[in-house]
C-alpha positions, 0 to 999 in steps of 0.5 A, a space after each residue: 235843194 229847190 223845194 227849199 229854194 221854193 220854200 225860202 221864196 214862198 216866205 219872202 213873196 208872203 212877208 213882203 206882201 206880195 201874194 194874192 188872192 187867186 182861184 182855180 178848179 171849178 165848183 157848181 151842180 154840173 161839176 164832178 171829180 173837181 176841186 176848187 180852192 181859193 187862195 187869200 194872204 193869211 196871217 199864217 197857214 190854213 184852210 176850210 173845206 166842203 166836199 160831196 164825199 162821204 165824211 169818212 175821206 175828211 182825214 184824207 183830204 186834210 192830210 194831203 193839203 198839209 202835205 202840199 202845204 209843207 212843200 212850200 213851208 206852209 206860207 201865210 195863206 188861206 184856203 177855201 176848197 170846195 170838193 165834187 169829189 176830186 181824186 187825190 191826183 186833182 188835189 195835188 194838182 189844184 194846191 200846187 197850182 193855186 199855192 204857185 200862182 197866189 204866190 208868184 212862184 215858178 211851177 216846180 218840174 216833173 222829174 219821174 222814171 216811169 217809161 214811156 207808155 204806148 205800143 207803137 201803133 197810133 191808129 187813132 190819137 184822142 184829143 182830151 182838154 187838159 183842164 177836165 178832170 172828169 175827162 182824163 182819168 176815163 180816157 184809158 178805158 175807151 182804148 185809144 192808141 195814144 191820149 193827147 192832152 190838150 194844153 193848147 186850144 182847150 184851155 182858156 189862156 187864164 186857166 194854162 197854169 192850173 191845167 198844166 199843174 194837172 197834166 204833171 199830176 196826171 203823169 206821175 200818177 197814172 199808168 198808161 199802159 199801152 196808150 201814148 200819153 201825148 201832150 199838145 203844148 201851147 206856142 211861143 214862150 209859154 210852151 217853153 215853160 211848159 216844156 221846162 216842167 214836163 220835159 222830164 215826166 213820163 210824158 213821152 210825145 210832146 205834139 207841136 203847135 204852128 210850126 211852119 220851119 225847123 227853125 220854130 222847133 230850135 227852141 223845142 229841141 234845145 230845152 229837151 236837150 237841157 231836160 235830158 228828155 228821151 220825149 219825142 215830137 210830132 210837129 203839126 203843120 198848119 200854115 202854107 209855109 209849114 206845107 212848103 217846108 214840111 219835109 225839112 220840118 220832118 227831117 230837122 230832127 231825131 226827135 221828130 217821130 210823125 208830123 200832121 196837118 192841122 186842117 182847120 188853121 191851115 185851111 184858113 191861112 190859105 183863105 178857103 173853105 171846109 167842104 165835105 170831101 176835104 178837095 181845097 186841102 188835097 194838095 196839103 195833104 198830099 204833100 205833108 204825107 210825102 214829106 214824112 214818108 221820104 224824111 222816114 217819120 209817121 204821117 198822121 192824118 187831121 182829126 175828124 170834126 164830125 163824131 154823130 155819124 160812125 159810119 163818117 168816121 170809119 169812112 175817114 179812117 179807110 180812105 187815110 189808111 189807104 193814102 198811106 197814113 198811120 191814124 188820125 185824130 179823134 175829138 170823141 171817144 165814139 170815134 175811136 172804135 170806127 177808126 181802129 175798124 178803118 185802118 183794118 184791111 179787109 179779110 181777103 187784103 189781111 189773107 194776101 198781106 201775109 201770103 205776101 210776108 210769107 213768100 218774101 221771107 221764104 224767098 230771102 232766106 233762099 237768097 232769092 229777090 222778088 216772088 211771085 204771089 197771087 200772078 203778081 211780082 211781090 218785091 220789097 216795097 210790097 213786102 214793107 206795105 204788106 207788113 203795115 197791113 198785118 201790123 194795123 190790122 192785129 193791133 201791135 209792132 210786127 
């Protein structure tokens, strides 16, 4: 019924002269696994296309942008597609978008069954820009523990449509496996949009921009509620009055599953300068690891600007491990692997974590409390701390 809606409506906007001429994708000698299409009114449905691929995909690409095509009852357009080799997810994704946005119409929403991705850990979470095709279908291949695209800072404001048109093709068209696929949507109303397409995809983290109450997540938990989303949350605290108000940002909400601090923004809001050892935002990050241990949500640590060095990253990654944080955020698939290695405890601290784990649980099932390991009392915090070793360092849930 709302293709046919969409269907009706693409026929009135085109008979009342209503569309316009409009352009997405990206095309040129750099450019690769993209497709750029021009949209002009026509006096009826049609196209040209240029690709880089081989002669024998012609049929294929001609059939997908008929099917596309039809989706909209075929509305009186021009299409001039100029292919580097774009998958069939892209194409989707570049004729939905430059149909929609030639026409006026609303983005259609992602409805999908697939289950929610991941493996419950969140070590290291790697930022991707959401309007890079080359980019996003290799991000799996690095092994990140979840992949968070980018609708927010790395989009430019005139290209949102086109890239959330791409991030909705990617989730009903890739099996993400045990990777979290995270979407970091924009603030204010058009995250909202955005929230209506993909709140019922199989995007199962939603990563919140610029919250600085539980009040700016109302709106947030009100449309996944309309969606009937399952999707989580992980609201990023980047202002004084987020840190201020980062406990009960933490516990608003079932929904929300971790909360993390954006350094960069926070940092300027309170007028200081980034240094090296990270000391003007010691108190913000102390304070927001607090919050989420005593609401009982996951604290994720900010991202590490710097990925030349892997040595910093591995760095980074210990010294967040041993604060008490889960992961932190990743701009560059070569932090990845240095940060998996940070939150792996030494040899001798996996060896006396499971120690640990073993004579709490041999203790428990005698009905005894603390237990003596290594001349040291082990009681339940040690336990629980023991179990977070083990649990970061194999690499799955315990």
């Amino acid at each position: 019924m709302r293709g046919q809606a969409r269907r009706g409506m693409a026929d009135d906007l085109v008979a009342g002269g209503m569309a316009v001429m409009v352009q997405v994708g990206y095309s040129g000698p750099d450019v690769r696994a993209d497709v750029e299409i021009t949209a002009e009114p026509a006096a009826k449905f049609g196209f040209d296309f240029e690709s880089s691929c081989s002669p024998l995909y012609d049929d294929l690409i001609r059939d997908q942008v008929w099917a596309v095509s039809r989706e909209f009852g075929e509305p009186a357009l021009h299409l001039t597609c100029i292919d580097s080799g774009a998958l069939p997810m892209v194409w989707s994704a570049r004729l939905t978008a430059v149909i929609c946005l030639s026409l006026g119409l609303e983005f259609p929403a992602v409805v999908s069954d697939r289950k929610f991705s991941g493996n419950g850990l969140r070590r290291s979470r790697l930022y991707v820009p959401a309007n890079t095709p080359k980019l996003i279908p290799n991000a799996p291949l690095f092994s990140p523990d979840a992949v968070i695209l980018d609708l927010e800072e790395s989009v430019h404001i005139d290209r949102k449509v086109e890239a959330l048109a791409l991030v909705a093709s990617v989730s009903k068209a890739v099996d993400w496996g045990n990777i979290e696929l995270m979407v970091r949507i924009n603030s204010g109303s058009l995250g909202l949009s955005e929230l209506m397409t993909l709140g019922s995809s199989s995007v199962g983290t939603f990563v919140i921009p610029k919250v600085g109450s539980p009040e700016d997540l109302a709106s947030i938990l009100n449309v996944l509620d309309f969606c009937e989303s399952q999707a989580r949350i992980i609201p990023l605290i980047e202002s004084a009055l987020g840190v201020e108000n980062a406990f009960e940002i933490a516990g608003c909400s079932p929904r929300v599953t971790a909360i993390s601090l954006g350094l960069e923004d926070y940092v300027a809001d309170i007028g200081a300068t980034r240094t090296v050892d990270q000391s003007e935002s010691w108190f913000a990050r102390s304070r927001v690891l607090n919050a989420a241990r005593a609401a009982g949500v996951m604290p994720l640590a900010s991202v590490f600007p710097r990925f030349q060095v892997e040595d910093d990253v591995e760095e980074y990654a210990r010294g967040a491990r041993m604060a008490g944080y889960e992961g932190i955020g990743c701009i560059h698939p070569n932090q990845i692997g240095p940060a998996h290695k940070g939150f792996v405890a030494s040899g001798a601290e996996l060896e006396r974590a499971r120690r640990i784990i073993e004579a709490y649980e041999q203790a428990e099932a005698e009905g005894k409390g603390a237990v003596g390991v290594d001349g040291a009392m082990a009681d339940l915090p040690t336990y629980e701390r023991a179990k977070r070793v083990v649990r970061l360092a194999e690499g799955g849930m315990q």
